[in-house]
C-alpha positions as CSV (number, residue, x, y, z in Angstrom):
1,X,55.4,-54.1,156.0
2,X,52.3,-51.5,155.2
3,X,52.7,-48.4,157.4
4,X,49.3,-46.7,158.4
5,X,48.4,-42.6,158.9
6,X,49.4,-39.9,156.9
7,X,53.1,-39.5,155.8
8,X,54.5,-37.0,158.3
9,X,55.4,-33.7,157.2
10,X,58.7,-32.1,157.2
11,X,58.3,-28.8,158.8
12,X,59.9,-25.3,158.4
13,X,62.8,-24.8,160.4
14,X,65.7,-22.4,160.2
15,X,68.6,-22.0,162.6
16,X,70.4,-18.9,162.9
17,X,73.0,-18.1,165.8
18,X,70.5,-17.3,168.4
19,X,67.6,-18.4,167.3
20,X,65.2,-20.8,165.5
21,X,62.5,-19.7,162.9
22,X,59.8,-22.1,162.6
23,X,56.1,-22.5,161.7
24,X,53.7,-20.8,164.1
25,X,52.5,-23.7,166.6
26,X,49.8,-23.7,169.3
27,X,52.1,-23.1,171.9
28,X,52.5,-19.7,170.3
29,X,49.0,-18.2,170.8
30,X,49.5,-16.4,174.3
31,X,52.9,-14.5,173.3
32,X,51.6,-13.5,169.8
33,X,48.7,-12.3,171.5
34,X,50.6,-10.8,174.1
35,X,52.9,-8.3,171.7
36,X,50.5,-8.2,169.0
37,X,48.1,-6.2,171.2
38,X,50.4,-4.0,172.3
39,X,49.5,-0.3,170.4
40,X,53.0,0.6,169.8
41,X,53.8,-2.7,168.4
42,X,50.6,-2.5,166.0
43,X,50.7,1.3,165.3
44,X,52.6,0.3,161.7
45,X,50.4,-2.9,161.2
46,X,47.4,-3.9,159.9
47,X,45.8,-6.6,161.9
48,X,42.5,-6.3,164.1
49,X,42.8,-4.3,167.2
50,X,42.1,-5.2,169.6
51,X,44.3,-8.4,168.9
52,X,42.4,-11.5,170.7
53,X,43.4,-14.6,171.2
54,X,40.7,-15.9,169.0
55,X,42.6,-14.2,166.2
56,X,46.0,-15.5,167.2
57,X,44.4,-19.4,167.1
58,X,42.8,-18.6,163.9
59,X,46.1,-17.5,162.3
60,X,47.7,-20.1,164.1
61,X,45.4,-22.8,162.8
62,X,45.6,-21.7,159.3
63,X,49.6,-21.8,159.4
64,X,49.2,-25.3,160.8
65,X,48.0,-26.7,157.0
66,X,51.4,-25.7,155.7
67,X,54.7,-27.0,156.0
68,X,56.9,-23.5,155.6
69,X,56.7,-20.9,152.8
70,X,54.0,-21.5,149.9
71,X,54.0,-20.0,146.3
72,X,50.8,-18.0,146.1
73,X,50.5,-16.7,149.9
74,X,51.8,-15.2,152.7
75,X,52.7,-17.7,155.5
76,X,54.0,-17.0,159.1
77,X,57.1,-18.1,160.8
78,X,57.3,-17.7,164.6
79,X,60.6,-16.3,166.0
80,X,62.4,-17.7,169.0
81,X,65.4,-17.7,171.1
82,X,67.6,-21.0,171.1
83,X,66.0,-24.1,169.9
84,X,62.8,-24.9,168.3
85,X,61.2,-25.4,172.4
86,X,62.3,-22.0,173.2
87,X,60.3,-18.5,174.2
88,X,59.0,-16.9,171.2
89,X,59.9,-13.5,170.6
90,X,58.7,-12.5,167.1
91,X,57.2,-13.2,164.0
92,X,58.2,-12.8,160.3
93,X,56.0,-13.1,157.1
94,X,56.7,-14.4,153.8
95,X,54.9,-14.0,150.8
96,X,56.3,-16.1,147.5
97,X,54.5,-15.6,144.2
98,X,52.8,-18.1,141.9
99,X,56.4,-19.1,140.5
100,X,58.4,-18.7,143.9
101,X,61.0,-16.1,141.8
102,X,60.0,-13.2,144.2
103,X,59.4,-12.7,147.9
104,X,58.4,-10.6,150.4
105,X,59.1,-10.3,154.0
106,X,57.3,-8.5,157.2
107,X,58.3,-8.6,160.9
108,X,57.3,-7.9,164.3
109,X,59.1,-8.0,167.6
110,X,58.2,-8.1,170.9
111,X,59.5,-4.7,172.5
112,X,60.7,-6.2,175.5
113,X,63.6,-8.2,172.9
114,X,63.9,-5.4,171.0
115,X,67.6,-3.2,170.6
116,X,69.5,-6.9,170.8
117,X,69.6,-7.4,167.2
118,X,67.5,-10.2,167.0
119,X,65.2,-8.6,164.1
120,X,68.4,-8.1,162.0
121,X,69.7,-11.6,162.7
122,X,66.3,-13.0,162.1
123,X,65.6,-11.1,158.4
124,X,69.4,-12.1,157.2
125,X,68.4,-15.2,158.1
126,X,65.6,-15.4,156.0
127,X,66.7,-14.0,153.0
128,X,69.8,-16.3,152.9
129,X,67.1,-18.9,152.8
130,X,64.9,-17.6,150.3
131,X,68.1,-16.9,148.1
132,X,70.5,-19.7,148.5
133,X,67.5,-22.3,149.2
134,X,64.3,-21.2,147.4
135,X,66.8,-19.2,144.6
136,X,64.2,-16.2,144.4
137,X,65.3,-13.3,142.5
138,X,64.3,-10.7,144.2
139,X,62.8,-10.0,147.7
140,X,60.6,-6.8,148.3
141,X,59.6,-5.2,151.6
142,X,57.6,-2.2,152.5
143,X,57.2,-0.3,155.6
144,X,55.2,2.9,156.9
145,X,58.5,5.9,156.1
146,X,57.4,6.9,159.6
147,X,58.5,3.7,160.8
148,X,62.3,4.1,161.1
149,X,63.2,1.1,163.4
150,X,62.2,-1.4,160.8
151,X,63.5,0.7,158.2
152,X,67.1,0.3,160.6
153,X,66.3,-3.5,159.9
154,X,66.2,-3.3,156.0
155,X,69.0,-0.9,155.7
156,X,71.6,-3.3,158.1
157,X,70.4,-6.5,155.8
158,X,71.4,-4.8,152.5
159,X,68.3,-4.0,150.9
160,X,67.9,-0.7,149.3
161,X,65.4,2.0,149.3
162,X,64.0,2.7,145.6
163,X,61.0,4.8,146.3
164,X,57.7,6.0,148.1
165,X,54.6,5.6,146.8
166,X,52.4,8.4,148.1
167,X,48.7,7.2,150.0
168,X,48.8,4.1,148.7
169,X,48.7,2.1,151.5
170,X,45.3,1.9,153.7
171,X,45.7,0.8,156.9
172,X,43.6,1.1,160.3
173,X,41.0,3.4,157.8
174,X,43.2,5.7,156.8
175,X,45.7,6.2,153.7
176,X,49.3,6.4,153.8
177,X,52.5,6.1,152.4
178,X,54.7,3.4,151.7
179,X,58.1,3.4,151.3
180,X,59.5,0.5,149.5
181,X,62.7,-1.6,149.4
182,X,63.9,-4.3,147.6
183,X,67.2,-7.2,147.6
184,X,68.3,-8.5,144.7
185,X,70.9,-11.6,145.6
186,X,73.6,-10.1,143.9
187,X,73.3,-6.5,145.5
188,X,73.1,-9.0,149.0
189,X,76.0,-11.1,148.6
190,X,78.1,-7.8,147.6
191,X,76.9,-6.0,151.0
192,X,78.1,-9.0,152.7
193,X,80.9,-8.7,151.5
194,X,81.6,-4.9,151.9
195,X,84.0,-3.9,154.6
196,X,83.3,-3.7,157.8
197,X,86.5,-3.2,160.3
198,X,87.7,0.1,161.2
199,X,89.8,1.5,158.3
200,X,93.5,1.8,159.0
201,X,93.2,5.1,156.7
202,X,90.6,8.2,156.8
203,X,91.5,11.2,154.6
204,X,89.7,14.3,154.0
205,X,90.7,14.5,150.3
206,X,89.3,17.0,147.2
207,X,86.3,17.4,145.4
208,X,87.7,17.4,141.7
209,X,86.3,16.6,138.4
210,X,87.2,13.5,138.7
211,X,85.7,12.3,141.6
212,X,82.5,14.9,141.9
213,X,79.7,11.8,140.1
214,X,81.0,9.5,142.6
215,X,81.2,11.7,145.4
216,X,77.4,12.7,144.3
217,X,76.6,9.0,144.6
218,X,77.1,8.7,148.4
219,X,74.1,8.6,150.1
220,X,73.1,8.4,154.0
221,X,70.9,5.7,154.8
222,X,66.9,6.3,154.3
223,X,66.3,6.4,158.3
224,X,68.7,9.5,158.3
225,X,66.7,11.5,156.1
226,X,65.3,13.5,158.3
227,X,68.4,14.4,160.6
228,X,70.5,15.1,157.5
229,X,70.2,16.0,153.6
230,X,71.9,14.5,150.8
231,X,75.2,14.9,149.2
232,X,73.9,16.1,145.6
233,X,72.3,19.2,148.2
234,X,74.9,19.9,150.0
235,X,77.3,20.3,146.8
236,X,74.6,22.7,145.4
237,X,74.6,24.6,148.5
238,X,78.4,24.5,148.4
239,X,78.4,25.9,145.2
240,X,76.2,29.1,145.6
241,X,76.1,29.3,149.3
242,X,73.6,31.6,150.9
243,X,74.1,34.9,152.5
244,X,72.9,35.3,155.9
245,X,72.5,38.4,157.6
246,X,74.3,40.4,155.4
247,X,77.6,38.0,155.3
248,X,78.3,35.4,152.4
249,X,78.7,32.3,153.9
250,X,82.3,30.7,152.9
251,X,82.0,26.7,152.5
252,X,84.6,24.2,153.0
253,X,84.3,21.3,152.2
254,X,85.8,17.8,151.5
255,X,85.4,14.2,150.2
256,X,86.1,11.6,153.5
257,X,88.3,8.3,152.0
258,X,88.5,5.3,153.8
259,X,91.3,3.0,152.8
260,X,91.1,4.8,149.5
261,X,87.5,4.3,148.8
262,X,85.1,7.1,149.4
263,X,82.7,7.1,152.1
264,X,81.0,10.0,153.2
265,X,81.5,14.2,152.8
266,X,82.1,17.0,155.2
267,X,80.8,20.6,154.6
268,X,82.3,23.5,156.8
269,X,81.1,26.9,157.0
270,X,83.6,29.6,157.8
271,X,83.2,32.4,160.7
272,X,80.9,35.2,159.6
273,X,79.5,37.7,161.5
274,X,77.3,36.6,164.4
275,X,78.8,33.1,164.6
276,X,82.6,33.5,165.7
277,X,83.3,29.6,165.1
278,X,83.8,27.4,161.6
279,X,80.4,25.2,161.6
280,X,80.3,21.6,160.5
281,X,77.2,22.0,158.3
282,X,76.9,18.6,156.8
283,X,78.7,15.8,157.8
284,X,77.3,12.4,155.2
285,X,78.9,8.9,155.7
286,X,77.4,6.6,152.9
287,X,75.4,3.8,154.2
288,X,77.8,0.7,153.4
289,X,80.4,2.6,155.1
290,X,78.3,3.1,158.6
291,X,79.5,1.5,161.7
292,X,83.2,1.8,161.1
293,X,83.9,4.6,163.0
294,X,84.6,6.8,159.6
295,X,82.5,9.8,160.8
296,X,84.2,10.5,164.1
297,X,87.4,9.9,162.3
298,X,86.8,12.5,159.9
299,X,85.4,15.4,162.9
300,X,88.6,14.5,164.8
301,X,90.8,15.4,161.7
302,X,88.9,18.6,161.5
303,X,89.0,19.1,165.1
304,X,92.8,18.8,165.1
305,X,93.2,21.7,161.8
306,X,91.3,23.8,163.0
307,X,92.9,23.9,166.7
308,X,95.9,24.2,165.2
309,X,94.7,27.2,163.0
310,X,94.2,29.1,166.0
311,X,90.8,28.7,166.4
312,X,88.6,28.5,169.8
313,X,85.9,26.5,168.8
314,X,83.3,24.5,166.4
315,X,79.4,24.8,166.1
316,X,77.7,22.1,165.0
317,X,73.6,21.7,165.0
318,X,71.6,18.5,165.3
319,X,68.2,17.1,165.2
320,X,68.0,15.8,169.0
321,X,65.4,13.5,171.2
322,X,64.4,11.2,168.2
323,X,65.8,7.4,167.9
324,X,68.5,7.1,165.5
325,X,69.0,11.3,165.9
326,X,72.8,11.7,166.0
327,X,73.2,13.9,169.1
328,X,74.7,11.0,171.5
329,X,77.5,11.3,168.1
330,X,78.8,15.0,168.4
331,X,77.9,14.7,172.5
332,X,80.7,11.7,172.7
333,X,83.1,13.9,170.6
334,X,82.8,16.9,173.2
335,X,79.9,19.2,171.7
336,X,77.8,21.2,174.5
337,X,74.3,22.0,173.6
338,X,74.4,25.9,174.2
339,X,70.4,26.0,174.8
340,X,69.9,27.3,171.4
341,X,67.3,25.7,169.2
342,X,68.0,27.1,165.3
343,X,65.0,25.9,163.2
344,X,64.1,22.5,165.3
345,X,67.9,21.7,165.7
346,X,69.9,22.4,169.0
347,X,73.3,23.7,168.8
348,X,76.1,22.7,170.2
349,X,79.9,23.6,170.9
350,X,82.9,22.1,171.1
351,X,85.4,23.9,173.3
352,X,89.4,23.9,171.2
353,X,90.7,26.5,174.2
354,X,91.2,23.3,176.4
């Protein structure tokens, strides 16, 4: 028997938990117009504005000559919720190169599906692909630095941040930076296999010579750079502290172990003249160690030594009223903004006379 028409193709299609990554079809025109046109959704982008459905069908038609990711260009995969029928949500990009050993990724979300974790579910989704399927080496991503949320995306799928390369990137006119990040498979399958569960120990331990390089190591995560600095700084600060209105400031500080493994570091500074209270000056939980409650942990030792020590409160200060800022943290462990703002940060007590 002699079958006529082309051979059908076999199509891109990926199922995660809750949802299905496919090629873009026709049916996918009015939301991608929809969220594409949106100005905060495009602020970190660089496609036409304003985003017409003209463009939507042109991109569409051009994804509709492929049959998933293609060495030698980008291609675009529609997000959506449930099966391959379902409302789309999103989109995700993929470029392979000539020899499909590396990848990159992009991704947009509709901001009414945003904050559910569907970006996160949809990236690891795509990069177990690309590693376990396609066997690429390396995948690559690269972001606006101002654009934290996605950054949030990277940093929860494992990739790490190796660098910013300063107005390099032109977008919308204009030059700007990009900050880039990158996943090799085995750094990938090691994140997925770091821990994750609450601890059953947290110990503020010493800072000897036999732990300092590794305690130098820990690092916060690149979205956090702006709320708090690094370890390396805080040592250095630690070691020749600086004198403030007369006084010598007295640090304290500590390594924080989880399970035996170090995580993070505390820095203390010890009541001087004109602040009657210790102050938690730094307070670092290294990225694979995030989400396991290790931080609060840590505060709630401190709290508990220093109430016993007599004292009648801690000062803290924190970068407030930006996403990913960690005031709802030291807020949920009792801190009350005092209405002071100390060089753009507001600062806050915590009552131990209760």
């Amino acid at each position: 028997m002699v079958l006529n028409g082309p051979v059908p193709r076999r199509r891109f299609h990926l199922q995660t938990d809750r949802l299905t990554i496919r090629m873009l079809a026709h049916g996918d025109v009015t939301p991608l117009t929809h969220y594409r046109k949106l100005p905060d959704v495009a602020r970190y982008q660089d496609w036409p504005m304003p985003y017409t459905r003209d463009l939507a069908h042109e991109l569409v038609d051009e994804m509709d000559t492929l049959a998933g990711p293609t060495p030698g260009r980008w291609v675009q995969l529609a997000i959506v919720t449930g099966d391959p029928d379902g409302p789309m949500i999103g989109d995700l990009a993929v470029w392979l190169d000539a020899d499909a050993t590396l990848a990159m990724i992009g991704y947009t979300l509709d901001p009414a599906h945003q904050g559910e974790g569907y970006a996160v579910e949809a990236v690891d989704g795509i990069i177990g692909w690309l590693f376990r399927r396609k066997h690429v080496h390396r995948i690559a991503a690269t972001i606006d630095p101002r654009n934290l949320a996605s950054a949030r995306v990277l940093e929860r799928c494992g990739f790490e941040y190796v660098g910013t390369a300063r107005s390099s990137a032109l977008s919308r006119g204009g030059w700007t930076d990009d900050a880039r990040f990158s996943l090799l498979e085995p750094d990938w399958r090691a994140w997925r296999r770091r821990p994750t569960g609450a601890p059953k120990r947290v110990e503020l331990v010493e800072i000897t010579a036999d732990n300092v390089r590794e305690v130098g190591h820990l690092d916060r995560a690149f979205s956090q750079r702006g709320f708090v600095s690094p370890v390396l700084e805080s040592l250095a600060e630690a070691l020749v502290p600086p004198t403030i209105r007369g006084d010598l400031v007295r640090p304290w500080f500590r390594a924080i172990t989880a399970d035996g493994d170090l995580a993070g570091f505390v820095l203390m500074a010890e009541p001087y003249r004109g602040r009657p209270h210790p102050y938690l000056w730094r307070l670092v939980v290294d990225a694979r160690h995030q989400g396991r409650g290790i931080g609060r942990r840590a505060v709630e030792q401190i709290i508990a030594e220093r109430k016993a020590a007599g004292f009648t409160g801690i000062t803290v200060s924190y970068v407030a009223g930006e996403p990913g800022a960690p005031a709802p943290f030291y807020e949920r462990l009792g801190f009350v903004p005092t209405g002071r703002v100390d060089d753009g940060e507001v600062e806050a007590v915590l009552d131990l006379s209760v």
